[in-house]
Structures are given as structure tokens and as C-alpha cells.
N, C-alpha and C positions, 0 to 999 in steps of 0.2 A: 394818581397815587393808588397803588393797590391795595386798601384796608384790608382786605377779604387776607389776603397773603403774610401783612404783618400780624391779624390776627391768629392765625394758623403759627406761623413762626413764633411765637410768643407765649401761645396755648400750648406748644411744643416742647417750649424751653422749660417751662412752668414743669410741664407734666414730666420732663426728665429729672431736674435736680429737685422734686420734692420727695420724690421717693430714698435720693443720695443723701437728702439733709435729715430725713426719718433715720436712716442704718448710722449714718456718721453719729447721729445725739446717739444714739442708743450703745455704738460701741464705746463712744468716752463719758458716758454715764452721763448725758446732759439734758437734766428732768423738770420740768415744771414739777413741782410738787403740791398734793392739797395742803391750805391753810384753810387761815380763821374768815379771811375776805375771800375766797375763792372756792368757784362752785362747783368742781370737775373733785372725783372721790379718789382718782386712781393721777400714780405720775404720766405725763404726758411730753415726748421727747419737744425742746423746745428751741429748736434751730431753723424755724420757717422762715423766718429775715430774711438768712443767707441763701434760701434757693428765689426768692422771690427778688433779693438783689441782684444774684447770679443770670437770673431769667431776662431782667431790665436788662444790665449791663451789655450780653449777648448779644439781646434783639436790638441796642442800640446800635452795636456794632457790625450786626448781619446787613442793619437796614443801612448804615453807609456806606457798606460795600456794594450791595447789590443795587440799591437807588440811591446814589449821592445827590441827585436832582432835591429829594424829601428833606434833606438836611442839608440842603447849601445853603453859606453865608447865617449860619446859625451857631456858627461855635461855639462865642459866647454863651450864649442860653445852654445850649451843652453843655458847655462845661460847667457852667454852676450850679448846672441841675445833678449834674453827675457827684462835684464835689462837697455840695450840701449833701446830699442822699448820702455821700459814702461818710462823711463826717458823723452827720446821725446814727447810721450803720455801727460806725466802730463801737460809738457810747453805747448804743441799743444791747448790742451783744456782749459788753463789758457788764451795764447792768444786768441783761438774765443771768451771765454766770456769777457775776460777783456784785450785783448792787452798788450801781453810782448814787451819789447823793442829788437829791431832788434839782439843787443849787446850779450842780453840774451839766444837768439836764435842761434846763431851761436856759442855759448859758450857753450851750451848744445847739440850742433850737434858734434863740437869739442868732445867733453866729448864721446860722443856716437862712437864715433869713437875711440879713445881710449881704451875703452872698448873692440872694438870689436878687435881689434890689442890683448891686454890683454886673448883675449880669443882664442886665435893662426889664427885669421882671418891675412892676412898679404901680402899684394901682393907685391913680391920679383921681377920680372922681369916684361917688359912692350915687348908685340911680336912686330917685325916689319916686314912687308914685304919684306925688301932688307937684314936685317941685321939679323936675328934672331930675339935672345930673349937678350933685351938688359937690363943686371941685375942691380938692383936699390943700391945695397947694403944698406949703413947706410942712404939713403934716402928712403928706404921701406918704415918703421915706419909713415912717416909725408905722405909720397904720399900715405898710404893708407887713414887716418884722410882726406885729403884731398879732395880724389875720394869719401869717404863717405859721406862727406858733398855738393859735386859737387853733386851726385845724389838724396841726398835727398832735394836740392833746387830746382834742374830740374825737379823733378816730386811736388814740390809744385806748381811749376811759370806755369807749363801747367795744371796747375788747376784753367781753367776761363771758361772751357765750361761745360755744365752736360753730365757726364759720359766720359770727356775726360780723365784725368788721371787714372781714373778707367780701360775704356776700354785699353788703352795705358800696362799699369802694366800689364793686364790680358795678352793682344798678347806677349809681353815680356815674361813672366811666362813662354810662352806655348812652347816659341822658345828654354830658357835656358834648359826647362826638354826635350826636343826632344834630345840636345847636350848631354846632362846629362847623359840621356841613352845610348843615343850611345855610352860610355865611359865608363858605368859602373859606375858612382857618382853616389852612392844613395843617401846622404845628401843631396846633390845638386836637383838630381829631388825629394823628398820631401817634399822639403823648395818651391821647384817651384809649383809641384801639389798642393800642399796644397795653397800657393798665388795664381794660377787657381780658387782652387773652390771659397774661401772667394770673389774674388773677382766678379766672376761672380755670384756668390748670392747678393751683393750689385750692381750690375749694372742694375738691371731692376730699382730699387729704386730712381738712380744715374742720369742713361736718359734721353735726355728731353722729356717732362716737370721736370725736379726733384723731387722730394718728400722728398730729403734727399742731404745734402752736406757733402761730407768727412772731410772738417776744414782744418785747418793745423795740427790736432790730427791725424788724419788719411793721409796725404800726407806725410807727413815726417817718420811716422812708416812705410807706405809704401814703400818706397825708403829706408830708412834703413833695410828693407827686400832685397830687390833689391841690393843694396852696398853688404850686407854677402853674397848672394848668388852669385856675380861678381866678388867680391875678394875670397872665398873661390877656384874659380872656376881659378884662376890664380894662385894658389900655386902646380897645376896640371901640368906638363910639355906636356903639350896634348894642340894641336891650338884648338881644338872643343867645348874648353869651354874658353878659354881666354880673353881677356880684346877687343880681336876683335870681338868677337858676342858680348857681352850686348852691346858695343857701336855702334854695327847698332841697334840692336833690340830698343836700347831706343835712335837709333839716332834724330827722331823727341824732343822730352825733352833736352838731348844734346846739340842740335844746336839752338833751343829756347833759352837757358839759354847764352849759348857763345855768342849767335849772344844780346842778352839784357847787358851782362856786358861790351860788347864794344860798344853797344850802347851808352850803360850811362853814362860808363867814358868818352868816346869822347864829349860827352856835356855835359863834369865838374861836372854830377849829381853822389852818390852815386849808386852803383848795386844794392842797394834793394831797389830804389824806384819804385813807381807803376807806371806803364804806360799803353797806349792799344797802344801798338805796338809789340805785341808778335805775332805768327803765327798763331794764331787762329783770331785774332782781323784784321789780311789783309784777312784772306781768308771773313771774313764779309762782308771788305769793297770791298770787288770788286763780290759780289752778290750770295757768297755761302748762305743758309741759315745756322739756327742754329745747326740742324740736317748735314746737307750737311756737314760742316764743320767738324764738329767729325769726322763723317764717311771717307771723304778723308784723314783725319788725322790717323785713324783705317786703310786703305788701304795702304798709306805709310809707315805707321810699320809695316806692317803683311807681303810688298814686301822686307823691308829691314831684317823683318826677315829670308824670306825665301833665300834672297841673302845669309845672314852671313852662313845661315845654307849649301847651293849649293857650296862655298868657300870651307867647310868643304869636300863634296862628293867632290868637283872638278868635276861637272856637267857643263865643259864650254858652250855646247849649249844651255842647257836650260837656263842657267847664261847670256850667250848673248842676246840669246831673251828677256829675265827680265830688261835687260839694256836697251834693244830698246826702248823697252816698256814706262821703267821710264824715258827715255828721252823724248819720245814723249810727258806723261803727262807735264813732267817739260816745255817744250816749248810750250803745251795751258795753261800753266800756270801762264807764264812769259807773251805771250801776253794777256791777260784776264786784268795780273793787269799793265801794259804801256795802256792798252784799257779805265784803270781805269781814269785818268788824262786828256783824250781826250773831246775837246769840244762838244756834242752831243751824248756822249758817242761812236763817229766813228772810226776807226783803226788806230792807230797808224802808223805813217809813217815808214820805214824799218830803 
């Protein structure tokens, strides 16, 4: 398989229709606008979904043409990947222009997941560290629907900065196909190269300043990319692709979303309401800039990918030194924001 070439083709298609999806928002007036939960001052066109679906769809179809060897005897999985994704798609783009209800949206994340179980996506066991592989049996079915939907909410909820779920998706992407390979999954790397290129064709776009918003069209086919390729990667009795790599790789989205649904419930509010208390919105308040803030949020995934990946080699000293390391950030981190609350902005007492 030529990865080098689908990357290229993909990085291609990206960098063509986002600039189409930029003019088309712009000429039928279709704006993000600032509000009360949203950190961006000026409107911002918001039709990134559709070039980032457009881009998928493409590359899906160049690469059947030109290498059908890559996608033989995989229809199925095609096609459920395709018609979850576009399912997503239509509500995604429904809600930016006109706000679907919450209900709706979780109903067709449901659906979308379903689908992708239907189409032999299915994760059977859950690894553990102490115990194995601890097998789900007749609970596969619903904990796959489930983990579909956990990841396609986690990479919409960290989509409040420009170019955060973008960049986020892309390091992920790049960590699944390094595993991929290493294994010999070619579906698997890709589904990943191919989420590589797309995305890094939309992230110059994406960046701050933005020029273009992904929606919820685009966050959610996102992450439902991410779901098949996590769950496909779990029906493999192999740790190197498991359910322990994508959950560091997307640990930053992960633990935003967990650390927001006990938030909420704990103060009797619904999980889907809005707030600015996600981790992007502290690292603000305690003097990251906007840029700054992505960037340590792209440095934290790209270490947690390289840990899931070192786990795999069993690289303990390099893996120890990587612990140091992120423990050192984590503690100017933690003093930074106790530093935050002090009166003068002076240190915090011990």
C-alpha cells in the first residue's frame, strides 16, 4: 500500500475544497457568530464539515479506483463507515444552520453507531493492565454504540479553539497508523493516513486566526472516523492497537468530556450544557494565549501519544524520562493556575 500517495491525494483534496467551503459560507451568509459560551469576537464562515466530508468521500473513491487491492472484500465496513458519516453529516449541518435539538443528536450518534456494529465494527473485549483482556460478551453490541458516541461528543466538546480538534484528530491519526503498521492492519492505517492528510489540508484553514469552522458537521464525522478506526482496532487480539492507545492518543478530548459530564451532573445541570469550563477555557484563564493554548494542548497529545506508542515497544527508559518530563509540566501547571486566584497575582502558599 502506498500511504505516502494516499496521504498526498487526501492532503490534496482537503486543501482544495476548503478554500470552496470558505467562499460558498461567505456567499450564502453562513456564520458562526460570537456568543455568550464562545470565544472567537468576530463571525467566522462555518461550512468546514462539508469540505472535510467532501475530501473523505473523494479519497475514498480515488483510492478504489486506483488501488482496489486496499479496499477489497471491505464493502461492508465502507459502507457503514460512509453512511454513519454521512448520516452525522446531514444533522451536523442542519444544526449549524438551524439548531437540532440535543435529543436529535444523540439519536443519530446512536443510529451511527449501530450502523457501524451492523457493519462488523464491534469491540468484544476491553485490555487491562492486571487482568488481560476482559471480554464484554452480550454487552459488546451497546458498549460499542456507546464508545461511538463517547468519542464523537469528545472531539465535538474540544472544539472551542481554532484548529484545536483539528490538530487534536490529526496527532491521533498519526499515532493509530504508526500502531497500524506496526501490526500489519492495513484498513486500519488507511483509514488513519487518509484522516492525516484531510486533516492537515483543513488545519492551515482552521488556525488561529480561523478562516473556516469545522461545525458540528465536521466534529462529529470526525470522531465517528476516530470510533471505526478504535473499535476496528480492538477486534484484533494485538495490545498495539487496542482500546489503550486511542484512549491516550485522544486522552486530552476524553478527559475534557468526562471531567464536563461530572461536572454538570454534580450541579444538577444536564451534560450537554454549555459552559467555559473545559480545558481549553482554564488554560486562558490563567494567561495561556489563544495560540499558546492549542499548542500545549497539540504537545500533550503528541506526549500521550508517543507514551501509548513506548507501552507498545516497552521502551521503559525512554517511557520514564517522558513521565518526568509530564510530571514536571503538570506541576508548573497546577502551580500557574493555584497562582491564578492569588491576590496580586503572588504564589500561592504551599
Amino acid at each position: 500500500m502506498n500511504h505516502l500517495a494516499i496521504f498526498i491525494i487526501s492532503l490534496g483534496l482537503s486543501l482544495l475544497f476548503t478554500p470552496l467551503a470558505v467562499r460558498v459560507a461567505i456567499g450564502a451568509n453562513w456564520f458562526d457568530r460570537p456568543g455568550r459560551h464562545k470565544i472567537h469576537q468576530r463571525k467566522v464562515p462555518y461550512f468546514g464539515g462539508t469540505a472535510i466530508v467532501l475530501a473523505t468521500l473523494c479519497c475514498l473513491l480515488v483510492t478504489r479506483l486506483v488501488w482496489s487491492d486496499i479496499l477489497s472484500n471491505l464493502d461492508i465496513r465502507l459502507w457503514s463507515i460512509i453512511a454513519g458519516g454521512l448520516i452525522l453529516y446531514a444533522v451536523g449541518i442542519y444544526d449549524d444552520l438551524r439548531t437540532a435539538s440535543v435529543w436529535l443528536r444523540l439519536a443519530v450518534q446512536c443510529l451511527a453507531g449501530i450502523i457501524l456494529v451492523m457493519g462488523g465494527f464491534c469491540i468484544k473485549g476491553i485490555p487491562s493492565l492486571v487482568a488481560g483482556t476482559i471480554q464484554l460478551g452480550v454487552l459488546s453490541v451497546p458498549f460499542t454504540v456507546l464508545w461511538t458516541m463517547f468519542l464523537i461528543n469528545a472531539i465535538n466538546f474540544i472544539d472551542g479553539l481554532d484548529g484545536l480538534a483539528c490538530g487534536i484528530a490529526l496527532i491521533a491519526s498519526l499515532a493509530l497508523f504508526a500502531a497500524a503498521l506496526r501490526i500489519g492492519e492495513g484498513f486500519i492505517a488507511f483509514l488513519a493516513v487518509m484522516t492525516v492528510g484531510v486533516m492537515a489540508g483543513f488545519l492551515p484553514y482552521n488556525f488561529h486566526p480561523a478562516r473556516i469552522f469545522m461545525g458540528d458537521s465536521g466534529s462529529t464525522f470526525v470522531g465517528f472516523l476516530l470510533a471505526a478506526m478504535t473499535t476496528l482496532g480492538t477486534m484484533k487480539s494485538v495490545a498495539a492497537i487496542s482500546l489503550l492507545l486511542p484512549i491516550a492518543a485522544l486522552g486530552v478530548p476524553i478527559a475534557d468530556t468526562l471531567s464536563s459530564i461530572v461536572r454538570r451532573t454534580w450541579k444538577g445541570q444536564m451534560f450537554y450544557r454549555a459552559d467555559k469550563e473545559h480545558v481549553h477555557h482554564m488554560l486562558l484563564s490563567i494567561g495561556f494565549s489563544h495560540r499558546g493554548a492549542v499548542l500545549f494542548l497539540y504537545g500533550v497529545t503528541l506526549f500521550l501519544s508517543l507514551v501509548a506508542n513506548l507501552l507498545v515497544l516497552a521502551d521503559r527508559r525512554v517511557l520514564a524520562l517522558l513521565v518526568i518530563l509530564f510530571l514536571a509540566l503538570t506541576g508548573i501547571f497546577y502551580r500557574k493556575w493555584r497562582e491564578r486566584d492569588q491576590p496580586g497575582g503572588g504564589p500561592a502558599g504551599p
